[in-house]
KOLZA-514410 format. One record per residue: y, z, x of N, C-alpha, C in turn. Coordinates in nm, 2 decimals, padded with zeros to 4 digits. Each point is the difference from the previous one (the first is absolute). Layout:
BEGIN
+--------+--------+--------+--------+--------+--------+--------+--------+--------+
|     ny |     nz |     nx |    cay |    caz |    cax |     cy |     cz |     cx |
+--------+--------+--------+--------+--------+--------+--------+--------+--------+
|      Y |      Z |      X |      Y |      Z |      X |      Y |      Z |      X |
...
+--------+--------+--------+--------+--------+--------+--------+--------+--------+
// end
This chain:
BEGIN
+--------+--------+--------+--------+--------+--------+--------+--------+--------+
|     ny |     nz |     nx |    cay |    caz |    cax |     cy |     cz |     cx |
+--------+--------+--------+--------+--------+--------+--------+--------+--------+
| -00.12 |  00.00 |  00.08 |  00.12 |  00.00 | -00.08 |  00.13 |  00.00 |  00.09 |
|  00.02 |  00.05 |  00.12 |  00.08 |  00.04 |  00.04 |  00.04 | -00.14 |  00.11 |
| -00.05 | -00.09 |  00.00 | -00.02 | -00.17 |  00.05 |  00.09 | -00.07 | -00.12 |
| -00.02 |  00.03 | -00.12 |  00.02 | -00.05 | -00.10 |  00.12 |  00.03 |  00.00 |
|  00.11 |  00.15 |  00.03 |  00.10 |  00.02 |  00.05 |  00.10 | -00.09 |  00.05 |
| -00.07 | -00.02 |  00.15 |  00.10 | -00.08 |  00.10 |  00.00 | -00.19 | -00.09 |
| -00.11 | -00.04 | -00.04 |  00.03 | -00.11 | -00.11 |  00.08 |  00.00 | -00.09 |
| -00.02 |  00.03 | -00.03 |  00.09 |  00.01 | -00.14 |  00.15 |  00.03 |  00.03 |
|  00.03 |  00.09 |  00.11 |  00.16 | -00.01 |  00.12 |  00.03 | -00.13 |  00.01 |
| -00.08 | -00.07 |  00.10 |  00.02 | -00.05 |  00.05 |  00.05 | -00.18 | -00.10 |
| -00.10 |  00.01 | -00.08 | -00.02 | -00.10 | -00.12 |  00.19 |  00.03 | -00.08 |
|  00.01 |  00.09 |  00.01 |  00.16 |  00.06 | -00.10 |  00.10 | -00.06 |  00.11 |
|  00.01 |  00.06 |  00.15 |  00.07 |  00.00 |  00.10 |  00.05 | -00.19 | -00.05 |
| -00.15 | -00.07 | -00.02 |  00.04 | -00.14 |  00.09 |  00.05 | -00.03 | -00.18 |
| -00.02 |  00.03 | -00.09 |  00.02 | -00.07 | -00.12 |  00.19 |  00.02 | -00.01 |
|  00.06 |  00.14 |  00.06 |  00.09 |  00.03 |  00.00 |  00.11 | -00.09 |  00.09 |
| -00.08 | -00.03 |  00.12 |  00.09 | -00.10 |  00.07 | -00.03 | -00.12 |  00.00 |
| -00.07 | -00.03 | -00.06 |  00.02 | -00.15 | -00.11 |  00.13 | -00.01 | -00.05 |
| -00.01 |  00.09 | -00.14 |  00.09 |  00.05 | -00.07 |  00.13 | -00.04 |  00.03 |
|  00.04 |  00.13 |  00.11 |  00.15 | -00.03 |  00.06 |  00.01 | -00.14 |  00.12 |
| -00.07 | -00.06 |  00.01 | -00.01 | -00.12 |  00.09 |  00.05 | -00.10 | -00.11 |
| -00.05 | -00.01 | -00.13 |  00.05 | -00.11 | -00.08 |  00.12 |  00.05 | -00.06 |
|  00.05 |  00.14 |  00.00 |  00.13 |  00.05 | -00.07 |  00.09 | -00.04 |  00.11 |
| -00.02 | -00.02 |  00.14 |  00.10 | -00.02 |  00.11 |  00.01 | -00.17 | -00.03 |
| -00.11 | -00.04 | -00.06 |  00.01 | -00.15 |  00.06 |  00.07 | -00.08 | -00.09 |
| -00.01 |  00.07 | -00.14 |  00.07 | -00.03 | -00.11 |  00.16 |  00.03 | -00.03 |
|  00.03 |  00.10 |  00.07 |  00.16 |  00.03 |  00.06 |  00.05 | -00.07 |  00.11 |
| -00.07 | -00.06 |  00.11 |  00.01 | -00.14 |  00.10 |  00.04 | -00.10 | -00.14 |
| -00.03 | -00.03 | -00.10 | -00.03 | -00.13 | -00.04 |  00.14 |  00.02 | -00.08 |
|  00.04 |  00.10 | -00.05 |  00.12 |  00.03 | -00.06 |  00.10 | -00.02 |  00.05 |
|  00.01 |  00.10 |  00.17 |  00.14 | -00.06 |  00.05 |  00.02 | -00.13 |  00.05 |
| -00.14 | -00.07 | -00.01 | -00.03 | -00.14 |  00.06 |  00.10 | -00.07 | -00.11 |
|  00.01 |  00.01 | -00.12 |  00.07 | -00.07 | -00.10 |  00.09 |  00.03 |  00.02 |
|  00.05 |  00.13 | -00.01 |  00.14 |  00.04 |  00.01 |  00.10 | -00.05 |  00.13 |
| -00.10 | -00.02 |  00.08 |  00.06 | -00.10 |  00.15 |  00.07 |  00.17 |  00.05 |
| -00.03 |  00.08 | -00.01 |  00.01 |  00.15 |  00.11 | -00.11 |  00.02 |  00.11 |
|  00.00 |  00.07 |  00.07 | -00.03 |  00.03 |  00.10 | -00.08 |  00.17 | -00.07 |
| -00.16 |  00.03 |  00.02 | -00.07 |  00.09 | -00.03 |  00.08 |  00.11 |  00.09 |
|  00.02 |  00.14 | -00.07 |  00.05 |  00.10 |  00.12 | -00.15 |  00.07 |  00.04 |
|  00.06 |  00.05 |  00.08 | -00.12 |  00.06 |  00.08 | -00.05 |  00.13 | -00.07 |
| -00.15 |  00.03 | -00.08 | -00.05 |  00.08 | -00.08 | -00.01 |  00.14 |  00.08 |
|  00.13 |  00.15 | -00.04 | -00.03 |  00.09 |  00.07 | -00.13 |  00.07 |  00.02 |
| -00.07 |  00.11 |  00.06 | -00.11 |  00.02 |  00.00 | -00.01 |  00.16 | -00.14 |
| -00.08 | -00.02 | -00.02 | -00.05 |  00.09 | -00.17 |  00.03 |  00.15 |  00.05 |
| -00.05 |  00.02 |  00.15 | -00.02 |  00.12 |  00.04 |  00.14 |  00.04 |  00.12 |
|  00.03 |  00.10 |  00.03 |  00.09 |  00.02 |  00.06 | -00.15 |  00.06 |  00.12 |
|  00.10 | -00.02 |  00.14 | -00.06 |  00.06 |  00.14 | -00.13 |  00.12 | -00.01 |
|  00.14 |  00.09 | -00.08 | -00.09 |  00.17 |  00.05 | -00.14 | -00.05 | -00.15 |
|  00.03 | -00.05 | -00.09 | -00.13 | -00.01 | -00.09 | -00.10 | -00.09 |  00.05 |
|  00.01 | -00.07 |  00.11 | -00.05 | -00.08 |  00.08 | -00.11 |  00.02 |  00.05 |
|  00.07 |  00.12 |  00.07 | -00.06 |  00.07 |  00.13 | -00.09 |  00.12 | -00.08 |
|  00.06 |  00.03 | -00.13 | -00.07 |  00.16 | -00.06 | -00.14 | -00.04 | -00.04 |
|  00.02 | -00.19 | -00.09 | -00.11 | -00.05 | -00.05 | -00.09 | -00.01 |  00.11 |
| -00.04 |  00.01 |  00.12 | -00.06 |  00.00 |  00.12 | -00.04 |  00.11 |  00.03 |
|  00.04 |  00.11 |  00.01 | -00.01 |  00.10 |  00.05 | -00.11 |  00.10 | -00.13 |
|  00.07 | -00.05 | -00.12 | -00.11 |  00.08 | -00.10 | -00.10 | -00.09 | -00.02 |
|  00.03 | -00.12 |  00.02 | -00.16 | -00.08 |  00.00 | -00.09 |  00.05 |  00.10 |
|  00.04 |  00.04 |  00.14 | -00.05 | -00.01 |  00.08 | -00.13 |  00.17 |  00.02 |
|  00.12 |  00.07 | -00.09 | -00.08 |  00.16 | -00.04 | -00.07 | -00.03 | -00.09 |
| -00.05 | -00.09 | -00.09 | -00.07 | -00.01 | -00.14 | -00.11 | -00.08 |  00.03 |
|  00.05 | -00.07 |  00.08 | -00.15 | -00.10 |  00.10 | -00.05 |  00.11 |  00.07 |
|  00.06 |  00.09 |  00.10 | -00.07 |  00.10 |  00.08 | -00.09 |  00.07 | -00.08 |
|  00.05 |  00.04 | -00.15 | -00.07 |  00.13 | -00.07 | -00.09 | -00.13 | -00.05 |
|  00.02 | -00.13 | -00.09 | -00.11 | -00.04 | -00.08 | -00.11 | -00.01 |  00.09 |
|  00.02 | -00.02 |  00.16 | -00.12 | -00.06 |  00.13 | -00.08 |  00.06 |  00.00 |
|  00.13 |  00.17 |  00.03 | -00.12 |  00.07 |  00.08 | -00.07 |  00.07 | -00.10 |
|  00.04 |  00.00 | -00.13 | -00.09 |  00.11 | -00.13 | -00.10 | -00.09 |  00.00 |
|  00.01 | -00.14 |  00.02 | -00.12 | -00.13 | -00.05 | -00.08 |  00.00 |  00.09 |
|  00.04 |  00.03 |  00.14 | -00.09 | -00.01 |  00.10 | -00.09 |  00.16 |  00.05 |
|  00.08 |  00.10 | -00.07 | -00.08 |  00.14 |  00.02 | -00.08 |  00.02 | -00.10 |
|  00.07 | -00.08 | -00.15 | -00.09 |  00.02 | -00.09 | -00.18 | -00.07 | -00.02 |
|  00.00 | -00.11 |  00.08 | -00.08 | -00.09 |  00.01 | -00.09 |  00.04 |  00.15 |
|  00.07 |  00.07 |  00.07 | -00.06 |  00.08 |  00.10 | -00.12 |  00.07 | -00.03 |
|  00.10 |  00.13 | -00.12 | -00.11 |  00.08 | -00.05 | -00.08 | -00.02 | -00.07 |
| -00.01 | -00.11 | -00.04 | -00.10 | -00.04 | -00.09 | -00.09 | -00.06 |  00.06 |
|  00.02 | -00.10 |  00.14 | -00.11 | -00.04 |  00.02 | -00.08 |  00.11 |  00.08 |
|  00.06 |  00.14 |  00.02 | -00.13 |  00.10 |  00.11 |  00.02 |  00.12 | -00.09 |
|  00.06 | -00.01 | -00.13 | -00.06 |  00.08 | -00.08 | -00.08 | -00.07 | -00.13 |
| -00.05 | -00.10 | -00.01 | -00.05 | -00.07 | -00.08 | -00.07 |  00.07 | -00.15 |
| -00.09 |  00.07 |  00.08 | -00.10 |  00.09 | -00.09 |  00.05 |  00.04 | -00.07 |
|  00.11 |  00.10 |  00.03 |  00.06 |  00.08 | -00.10 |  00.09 | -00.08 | -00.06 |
|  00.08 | -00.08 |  00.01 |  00.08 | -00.08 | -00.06 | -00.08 | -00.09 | -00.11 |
| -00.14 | -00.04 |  00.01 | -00.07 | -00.02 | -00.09 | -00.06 |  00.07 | -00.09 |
| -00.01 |  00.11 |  00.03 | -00.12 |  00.07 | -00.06 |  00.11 |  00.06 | -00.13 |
|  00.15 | -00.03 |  00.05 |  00.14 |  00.09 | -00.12 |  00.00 | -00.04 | -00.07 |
|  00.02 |  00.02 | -00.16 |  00.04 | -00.12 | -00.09 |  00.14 | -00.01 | -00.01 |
|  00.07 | -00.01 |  00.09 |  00.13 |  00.00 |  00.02 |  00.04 | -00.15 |  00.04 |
|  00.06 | -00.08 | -00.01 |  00.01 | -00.19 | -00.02 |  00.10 |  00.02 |  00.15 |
| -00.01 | -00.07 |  00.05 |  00.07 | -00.02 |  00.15 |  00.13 | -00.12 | -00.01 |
|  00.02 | -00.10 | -00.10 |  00.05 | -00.07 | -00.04 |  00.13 |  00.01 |  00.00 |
|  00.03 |  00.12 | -00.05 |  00.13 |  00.03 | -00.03 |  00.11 |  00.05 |  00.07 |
| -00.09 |  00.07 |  00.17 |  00.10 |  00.01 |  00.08 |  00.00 | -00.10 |  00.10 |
| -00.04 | -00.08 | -00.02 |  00.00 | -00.12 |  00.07 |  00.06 | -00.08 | -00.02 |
| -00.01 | -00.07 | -00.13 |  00.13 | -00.07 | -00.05 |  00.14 |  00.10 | -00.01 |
|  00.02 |  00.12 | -00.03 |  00.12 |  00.04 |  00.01 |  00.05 |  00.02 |  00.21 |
| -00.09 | -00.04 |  00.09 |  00.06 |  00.05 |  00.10 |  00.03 | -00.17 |  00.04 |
| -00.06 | -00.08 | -00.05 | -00.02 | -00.11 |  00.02 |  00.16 | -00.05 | -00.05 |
|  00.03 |  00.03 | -00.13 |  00.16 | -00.05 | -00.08 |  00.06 |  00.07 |  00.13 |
|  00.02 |  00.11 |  00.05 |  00.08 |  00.05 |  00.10 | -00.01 | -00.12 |  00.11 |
| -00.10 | -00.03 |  00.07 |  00.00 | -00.13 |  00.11 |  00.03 | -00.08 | -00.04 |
|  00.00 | -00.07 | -00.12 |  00.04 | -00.07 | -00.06 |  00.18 | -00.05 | -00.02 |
|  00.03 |  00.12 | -00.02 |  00.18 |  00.04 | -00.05 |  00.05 | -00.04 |  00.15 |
| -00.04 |  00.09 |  00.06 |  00.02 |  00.01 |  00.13 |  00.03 | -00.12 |  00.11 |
| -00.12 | -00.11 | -00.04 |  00.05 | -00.10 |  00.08 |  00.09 | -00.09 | -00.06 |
|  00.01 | -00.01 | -00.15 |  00.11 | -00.09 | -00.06 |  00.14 |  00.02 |  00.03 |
| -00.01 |  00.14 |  00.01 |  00.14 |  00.06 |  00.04 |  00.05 |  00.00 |  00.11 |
| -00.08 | -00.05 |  00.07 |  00.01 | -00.02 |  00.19 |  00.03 | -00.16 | -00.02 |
| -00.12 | -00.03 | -00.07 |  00.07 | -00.18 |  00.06 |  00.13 | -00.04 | -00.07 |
|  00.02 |  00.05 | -00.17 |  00.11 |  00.02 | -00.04 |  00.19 |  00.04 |  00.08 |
| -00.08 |  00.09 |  00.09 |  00.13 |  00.05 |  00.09 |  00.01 | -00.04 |  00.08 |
| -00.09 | -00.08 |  00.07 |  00.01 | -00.09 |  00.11 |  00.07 | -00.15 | -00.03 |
| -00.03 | -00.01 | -00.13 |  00.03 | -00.12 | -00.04 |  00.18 | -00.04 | -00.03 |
|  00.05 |  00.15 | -00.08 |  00.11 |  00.05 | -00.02 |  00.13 |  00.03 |  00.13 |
| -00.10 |  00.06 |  00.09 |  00.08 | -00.01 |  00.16 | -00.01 | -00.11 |  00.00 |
| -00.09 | -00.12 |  00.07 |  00.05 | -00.16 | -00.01 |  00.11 | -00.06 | -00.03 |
|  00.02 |  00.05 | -00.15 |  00.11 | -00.07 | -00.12 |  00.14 |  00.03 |  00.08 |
| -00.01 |  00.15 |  00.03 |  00.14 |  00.06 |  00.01 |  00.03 | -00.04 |  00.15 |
| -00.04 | -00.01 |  00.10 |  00.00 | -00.09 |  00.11 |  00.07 | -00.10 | -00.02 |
| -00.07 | -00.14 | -00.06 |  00.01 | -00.12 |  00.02 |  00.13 |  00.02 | -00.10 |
|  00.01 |  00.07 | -00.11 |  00.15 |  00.00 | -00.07 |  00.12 |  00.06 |  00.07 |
| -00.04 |  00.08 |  00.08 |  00.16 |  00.06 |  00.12 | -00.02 | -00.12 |  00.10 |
| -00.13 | -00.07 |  00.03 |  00.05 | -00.09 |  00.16 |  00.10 | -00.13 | -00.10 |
| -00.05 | -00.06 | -00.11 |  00.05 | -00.13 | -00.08 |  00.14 |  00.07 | -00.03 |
|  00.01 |  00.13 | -00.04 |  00.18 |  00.06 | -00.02 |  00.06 | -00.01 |  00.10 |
| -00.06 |  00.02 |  00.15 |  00.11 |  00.00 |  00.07 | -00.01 | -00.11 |  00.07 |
| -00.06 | -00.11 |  00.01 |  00.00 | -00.15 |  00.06 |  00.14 | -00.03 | -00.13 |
|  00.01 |  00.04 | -00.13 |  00.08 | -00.10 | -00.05 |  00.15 |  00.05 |  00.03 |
+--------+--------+--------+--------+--------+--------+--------+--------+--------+
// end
């Protein structure tokens, strides 16, 4: 289930920048008529939300990793007893899993957002 996760991310991620790829391209075609010049699209995120989207991604990936990799630890060398419980294993798995999960969107998210704010101060100050 927790596979199913990062799909279903990733499937949304790309359907989303479709999305805004044909809303940019459709606003090209407008000032195209209008005979203007496109301005240059600020970036959504400011610096410090940038850098914070990174940094809390980066703690939510650490917690979803290591809960997913200590929890799967103990399961494979305590097996027995982990079977023998009728307690379902499922659940903290996929919930440590949404944590790895959050974790890395918000990292490539804020990586992505630093990029933006870059290339929008270097194009501000060339003009």
């Amino acid at each position: 289930m927790f596979i199913a996760i990062f799909i279903v991310a990733v499937i949304i991620s790309a359907f989303f920048d479709q999305q805004e790829r044909r809303h940019k391209l459709e606003l090209q075609i407008e000032y195209e008529k209008l005979g203007k010049r496109m301005p240059k699209e600020p970036p959504k995120l400011p610096m410090l939300e940038s850098v914070a989207n990174i940094v809390i991604g980066l703690i939510l990936a650490e917690i979803g990793g290591v809960g997913v990799w200590t929890f799967l630890y103990a399961v494979k060398h305590a097996g027995q007893i982990v079977s023998q419980s009728k307690v379902g294993i499922s659940g903290e798995v996929d919930f440590l899993s949404a944590f790895l999960a959050g974790g890395i969107v918000l990292m490539i998210l804020g990586v992505k957002s630093v990029r933006a704010n870059y290339k929008f101060r270097s194009a501000k100050s060339a003009q």
